[in-house]
C-alpha positions in Angstrom: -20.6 -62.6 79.4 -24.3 -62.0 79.9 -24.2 -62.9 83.1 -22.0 -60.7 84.1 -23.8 -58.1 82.3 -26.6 -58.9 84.1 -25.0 -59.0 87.2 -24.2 -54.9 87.1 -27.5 -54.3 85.7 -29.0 -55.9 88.6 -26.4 -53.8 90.9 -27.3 -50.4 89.0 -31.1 -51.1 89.4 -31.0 -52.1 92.9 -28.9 -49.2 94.0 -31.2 -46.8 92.3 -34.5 -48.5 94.3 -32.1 -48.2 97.8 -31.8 -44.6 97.2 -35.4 -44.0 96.3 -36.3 -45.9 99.8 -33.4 -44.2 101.7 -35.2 -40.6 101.0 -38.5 -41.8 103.3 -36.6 -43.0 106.1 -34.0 -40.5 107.2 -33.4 -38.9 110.7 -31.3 -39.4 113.9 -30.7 -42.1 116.4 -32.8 -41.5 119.5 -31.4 -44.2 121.7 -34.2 -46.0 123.9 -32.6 -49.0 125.2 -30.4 -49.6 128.2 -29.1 -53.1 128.1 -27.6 -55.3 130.7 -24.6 -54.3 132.5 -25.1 -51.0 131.2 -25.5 -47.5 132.9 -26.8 -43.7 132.5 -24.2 -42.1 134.3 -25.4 -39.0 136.3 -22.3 -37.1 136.3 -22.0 -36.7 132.6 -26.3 -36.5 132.4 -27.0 -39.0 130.0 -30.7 -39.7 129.0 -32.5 -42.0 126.9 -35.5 -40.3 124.5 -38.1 -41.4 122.8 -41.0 -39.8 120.8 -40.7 -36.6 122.9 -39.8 -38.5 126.5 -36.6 -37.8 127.9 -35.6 -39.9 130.7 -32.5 -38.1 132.6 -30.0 -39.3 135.2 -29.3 -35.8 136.8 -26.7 -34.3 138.4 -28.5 -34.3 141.5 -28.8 -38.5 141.6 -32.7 -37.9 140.7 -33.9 -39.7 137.6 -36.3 -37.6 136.3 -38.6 -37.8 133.3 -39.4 -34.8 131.1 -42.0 -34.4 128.4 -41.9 -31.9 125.1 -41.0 -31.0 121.5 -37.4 -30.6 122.7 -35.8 -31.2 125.9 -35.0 -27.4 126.6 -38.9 -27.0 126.9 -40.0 -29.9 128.4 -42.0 -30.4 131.9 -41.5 -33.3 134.6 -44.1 -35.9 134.3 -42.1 -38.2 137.0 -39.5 -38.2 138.9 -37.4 -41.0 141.5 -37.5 -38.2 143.9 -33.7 -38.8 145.0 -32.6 -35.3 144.4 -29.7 -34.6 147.3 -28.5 -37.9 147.6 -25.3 -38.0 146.3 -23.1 -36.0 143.8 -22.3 -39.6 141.8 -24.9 -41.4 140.7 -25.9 -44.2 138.0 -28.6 -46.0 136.6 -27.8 -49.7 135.4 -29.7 -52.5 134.2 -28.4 -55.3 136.2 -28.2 -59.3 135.0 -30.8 -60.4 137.4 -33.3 -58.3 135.6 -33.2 -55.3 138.5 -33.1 -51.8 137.3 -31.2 -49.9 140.3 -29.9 -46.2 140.8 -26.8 -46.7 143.1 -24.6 -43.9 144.6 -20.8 -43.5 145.2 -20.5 -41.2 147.4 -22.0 -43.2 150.1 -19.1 -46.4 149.8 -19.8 -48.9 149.6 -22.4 -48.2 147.0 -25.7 -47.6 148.0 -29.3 -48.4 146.2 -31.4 -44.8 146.4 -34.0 -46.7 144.4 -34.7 -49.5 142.3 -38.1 -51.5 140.5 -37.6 -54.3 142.3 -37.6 -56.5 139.3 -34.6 -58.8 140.6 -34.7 -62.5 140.2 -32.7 -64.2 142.6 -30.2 -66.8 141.4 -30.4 -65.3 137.8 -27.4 -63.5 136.2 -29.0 -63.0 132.3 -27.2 -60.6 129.9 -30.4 -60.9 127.9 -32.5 -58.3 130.1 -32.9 -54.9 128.6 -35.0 -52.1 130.0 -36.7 -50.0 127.4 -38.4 -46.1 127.4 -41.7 -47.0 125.5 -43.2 -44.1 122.9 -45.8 -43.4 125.0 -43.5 -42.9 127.9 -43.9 -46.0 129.7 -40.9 -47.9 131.5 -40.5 -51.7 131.1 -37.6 -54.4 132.2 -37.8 -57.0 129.2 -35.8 -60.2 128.4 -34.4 -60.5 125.0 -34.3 -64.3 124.2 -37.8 -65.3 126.5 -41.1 -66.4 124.3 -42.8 -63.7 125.9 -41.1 -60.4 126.1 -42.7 -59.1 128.5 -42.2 -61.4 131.4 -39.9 -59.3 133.5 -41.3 -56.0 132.8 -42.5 -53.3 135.1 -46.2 -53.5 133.4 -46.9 -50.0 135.0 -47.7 -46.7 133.4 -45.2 -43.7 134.6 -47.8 -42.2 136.8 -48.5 -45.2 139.1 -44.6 -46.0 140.0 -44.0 -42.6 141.3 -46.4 -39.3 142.3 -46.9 -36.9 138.5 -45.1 -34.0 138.3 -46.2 -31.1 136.0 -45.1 -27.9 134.6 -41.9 -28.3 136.0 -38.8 -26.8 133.9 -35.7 -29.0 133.5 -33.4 -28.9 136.9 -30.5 -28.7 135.4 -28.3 -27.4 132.6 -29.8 -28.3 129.5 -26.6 -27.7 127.7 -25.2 -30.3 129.5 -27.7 -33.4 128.4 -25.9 -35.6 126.1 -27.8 -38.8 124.7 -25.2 -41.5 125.9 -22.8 -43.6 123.8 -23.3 -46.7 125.9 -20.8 -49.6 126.0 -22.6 -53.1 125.9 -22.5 -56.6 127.2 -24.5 -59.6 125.7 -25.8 -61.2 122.7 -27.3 -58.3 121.2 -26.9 -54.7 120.2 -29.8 -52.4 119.9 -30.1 -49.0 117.8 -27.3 -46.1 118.5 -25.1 -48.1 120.3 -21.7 -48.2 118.9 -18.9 -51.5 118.6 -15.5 -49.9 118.8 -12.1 -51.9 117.4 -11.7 -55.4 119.4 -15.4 -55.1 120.8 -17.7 -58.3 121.1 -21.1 -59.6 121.2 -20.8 -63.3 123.0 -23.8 -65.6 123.3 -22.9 -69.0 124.3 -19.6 -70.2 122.7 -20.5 -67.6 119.8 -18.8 -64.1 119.1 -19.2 -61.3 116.9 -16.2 -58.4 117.2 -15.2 -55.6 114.8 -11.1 -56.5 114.4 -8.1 -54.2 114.6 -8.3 -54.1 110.6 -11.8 -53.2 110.6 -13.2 -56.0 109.9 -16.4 -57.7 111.4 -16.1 -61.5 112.0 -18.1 -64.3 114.1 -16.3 -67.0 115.3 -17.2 -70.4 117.3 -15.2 -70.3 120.3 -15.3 -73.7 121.1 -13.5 -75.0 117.8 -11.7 -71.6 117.1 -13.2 -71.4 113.5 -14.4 -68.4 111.6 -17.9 -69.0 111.0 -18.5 -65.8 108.6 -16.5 -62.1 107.7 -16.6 -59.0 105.9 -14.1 -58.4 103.0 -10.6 -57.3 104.4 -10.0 -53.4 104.0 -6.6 -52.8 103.5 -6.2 -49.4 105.0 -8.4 -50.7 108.0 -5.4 -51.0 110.2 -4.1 -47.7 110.1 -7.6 -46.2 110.9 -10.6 -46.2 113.8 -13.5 -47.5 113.3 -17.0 -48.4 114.3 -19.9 -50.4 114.1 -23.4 -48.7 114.5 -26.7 -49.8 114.1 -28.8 -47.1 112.0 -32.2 -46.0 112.6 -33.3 -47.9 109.9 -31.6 -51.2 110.4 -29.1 -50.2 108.3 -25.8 -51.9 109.9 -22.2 -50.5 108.7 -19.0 -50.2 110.1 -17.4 -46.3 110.0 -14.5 -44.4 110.3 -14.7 -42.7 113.8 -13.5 -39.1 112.5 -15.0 -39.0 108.8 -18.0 -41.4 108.6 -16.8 -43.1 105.9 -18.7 -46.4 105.3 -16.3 -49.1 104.7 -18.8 -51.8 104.8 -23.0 -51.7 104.9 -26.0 -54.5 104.7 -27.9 -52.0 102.9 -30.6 -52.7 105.0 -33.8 -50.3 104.8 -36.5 -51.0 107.5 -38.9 -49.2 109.3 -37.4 -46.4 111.4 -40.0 -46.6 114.3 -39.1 -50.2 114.4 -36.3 -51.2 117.5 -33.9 -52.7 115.7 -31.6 -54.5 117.2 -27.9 -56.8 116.2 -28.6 -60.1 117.7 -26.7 -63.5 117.4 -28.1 -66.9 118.0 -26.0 -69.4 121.1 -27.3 -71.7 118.9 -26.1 -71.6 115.7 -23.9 -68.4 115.7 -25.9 -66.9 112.9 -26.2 -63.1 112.9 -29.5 -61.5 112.1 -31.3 -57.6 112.3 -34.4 -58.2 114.1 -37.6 -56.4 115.6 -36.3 -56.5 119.2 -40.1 -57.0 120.9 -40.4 -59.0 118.0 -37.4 -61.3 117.0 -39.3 -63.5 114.6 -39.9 -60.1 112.2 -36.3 -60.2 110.9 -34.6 -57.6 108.4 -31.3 -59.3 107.5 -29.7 -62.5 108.2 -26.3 -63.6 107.3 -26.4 -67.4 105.3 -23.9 -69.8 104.3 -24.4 -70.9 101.0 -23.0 -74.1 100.5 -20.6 -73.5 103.2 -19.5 -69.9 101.1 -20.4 -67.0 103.9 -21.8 -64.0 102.6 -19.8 -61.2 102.7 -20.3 -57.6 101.9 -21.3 -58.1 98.7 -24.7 -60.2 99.7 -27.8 -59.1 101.5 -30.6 -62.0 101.8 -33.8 -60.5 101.8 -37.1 -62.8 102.1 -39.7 -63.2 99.3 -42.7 -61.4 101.6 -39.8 -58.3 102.0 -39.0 -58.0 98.8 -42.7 -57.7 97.7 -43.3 -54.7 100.4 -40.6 -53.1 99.4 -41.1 -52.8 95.5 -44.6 -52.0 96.2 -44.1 -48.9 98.2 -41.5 -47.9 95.4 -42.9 -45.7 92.7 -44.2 -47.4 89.8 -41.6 -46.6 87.5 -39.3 -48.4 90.5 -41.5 -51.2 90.4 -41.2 -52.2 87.2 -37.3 -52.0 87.5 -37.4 -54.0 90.6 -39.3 -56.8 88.5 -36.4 -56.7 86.5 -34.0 -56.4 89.0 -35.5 -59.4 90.7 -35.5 -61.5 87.2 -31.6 -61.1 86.8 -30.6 -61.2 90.3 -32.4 -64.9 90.5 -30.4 -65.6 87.3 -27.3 -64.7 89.1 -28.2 -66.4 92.1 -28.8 -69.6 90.3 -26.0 -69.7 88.2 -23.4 -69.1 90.9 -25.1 -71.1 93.3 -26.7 -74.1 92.0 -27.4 -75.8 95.3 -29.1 -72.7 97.0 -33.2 -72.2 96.9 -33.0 -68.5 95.1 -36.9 -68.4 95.0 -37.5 -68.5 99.0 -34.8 -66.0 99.3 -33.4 -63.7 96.8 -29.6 -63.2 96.9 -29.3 -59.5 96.0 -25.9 -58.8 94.6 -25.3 -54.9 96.1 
């Protein structure tokens, strides 16, 4: 009976120290990754943004980049001076770590321009190109030791000639920051998983199911490896998955936003986030993408028991940092919180080392 008391006090206090922690890191997705296979599409202007850059595939089949507060006020900084060339163009980050504006219009498909990044013989769905803060462009590969062996290591104003005071060529009205399919072992910030969608990575998978539920599998003994709770109503409505600014990684109704399942994850919001899961083992984790050893949540088998909804493992070093930037009033219930939720944690699972990493029961 204690226990269980326990067990909603812990619930009660943690939920009050998410909230409290949720207030310092709100805001919207800026989406600053293009991943491999995928494209900016010029015909609908998609961009990518970041701290005030605005990369844009035009209309016109020029990439261009802008700077300002907002995009509506911006200048051009650079530019890959292929204005004219076609009516249908597209930027995509290819597997062999090439990043390549192509036009239709010219059929087959021609390259305008491109960084030259290729690596013959080499088709890697781990290559992503990224718009840096400070407005620099780089090619990187996911799952290398070093990150940034395939980037472009070159500031904006040495891969093309500077452009300034230059208003936006095009209809601003227009922009739209994309919604960009994927392909690969990871998902990074603002990119959304629709019904029957997949990250693969070796014999791995990770897909958001007809009923709205998210579940890895091994492919090469057909075995569920690790779900979220079934939602009953989940296959009568749409759904997504989405990565938040904050790490924060829930599955959505498409037309309400309601969450029907979160990690209550709360990280650092100028952090790149990003879904990744492991060829190795098939374990799913919320990492620092130019960092994938600084991790934010990790799903865990327990003694063969997979945590579900209901479990978010955070690490003894992360649970410190958090209750200290809490107020002190929150620290001292997080202390508390922490004391009961180990109790918990210990009682239901015997086996399982709840002092390296705490069990929170959300």
């Amino acid at each position: 009976m204690w226990a269980q008391g326990s067990n909603n006090m812990s619930q009660s206090i943690f939920a009050l120290l998410l909230f409290a922690m949720a207030l310092a890191f709100k805001g919207g997705i800026a989406l600053n990754i293009l991943t491999a296979r995928s494209s900016l599409l010029g015909n609908q202007t998609q961009y990518l943004n970041n701290s005030g850059y605005y990369l844009v595939m035009q209309p016109d089949c020029n990439l261009v980049m802008y700077r300002g507060s907002t995009l509506a006020t911006s200048n051009v900084v650079w530019q890959t001076r292929t204005a004219g060339k076609g009516s249908d163009c597209w930027l995509v980050m290819q597997r062999d770590g090439n990043l390549v504006l192509y036009n239709a219009t010219c059929g087959p498909p021609c390259a305008h321009w491109d960084t030259g990044t290729g690596v013959n013989g080499v088709l890697d769905s781990s290559f992503y190109f990224m718009l840096q803060s400070d407005g620099e462009l780089d090619i990187y590969n996911f799952e290398n030791d070093n990150p940034k062996l395939y980037n472009i290591a070159a500031p904006i104003s040495s891969i093309a000639p500077t452009s300034t005071g230059s208003p936006p060529l095009f209809n601003v009205s227009l922009a739209t920051t994309p919604t960009l399919s994927f392909n690969g072992p990871y998902m990074p910030i603002g990119y959304y998983f629709p019904k029957m969608s997949s990250l693969q990575n070796g014999p791995f998978s990770l897909t958001l199911e007809n009923d709205c539920t998210l579940q890895s599998k091994n492919g090469s003994s057909n075995t569920v490896l690790w779900e979220t709770p079934s939602n009953g109503s989940g296959l009568n409505q749409q759904c997504e998955l989405i990565l938040q600014q904050d790490g924060n990684l829930q599955i959505q109704t498409t037309d309400t936003k309601e969450i029907l399942w979160t990690t209550n994850t709360i990280g650092d919001s100028s952090v790149n986030w990003v879904l990744y899961i492991d060829s190795i083992t098939g374990d799913l984790s919320i990492g620092d993408i130019m960092q994938p050893t600084h991790i934010l949540w990790k799903n865990t088998l327990i003694s063969n028991f997979p945590i579900g909804s209901n479990l978010n493992t955070h690490s003894g070093k992360w649970l410190i940092l958090e209750l200290v930037g809490a107020s002190a009033g929150g620290f001292l219930l997080g202390i508390a919180s922490l004391v009961l939720t180990y109790y918990a944690c210990a009682s239901k699972y015997p086996k399982y080392n709840c002092f390296n990493s705490i069990a929170f029961i959300s």
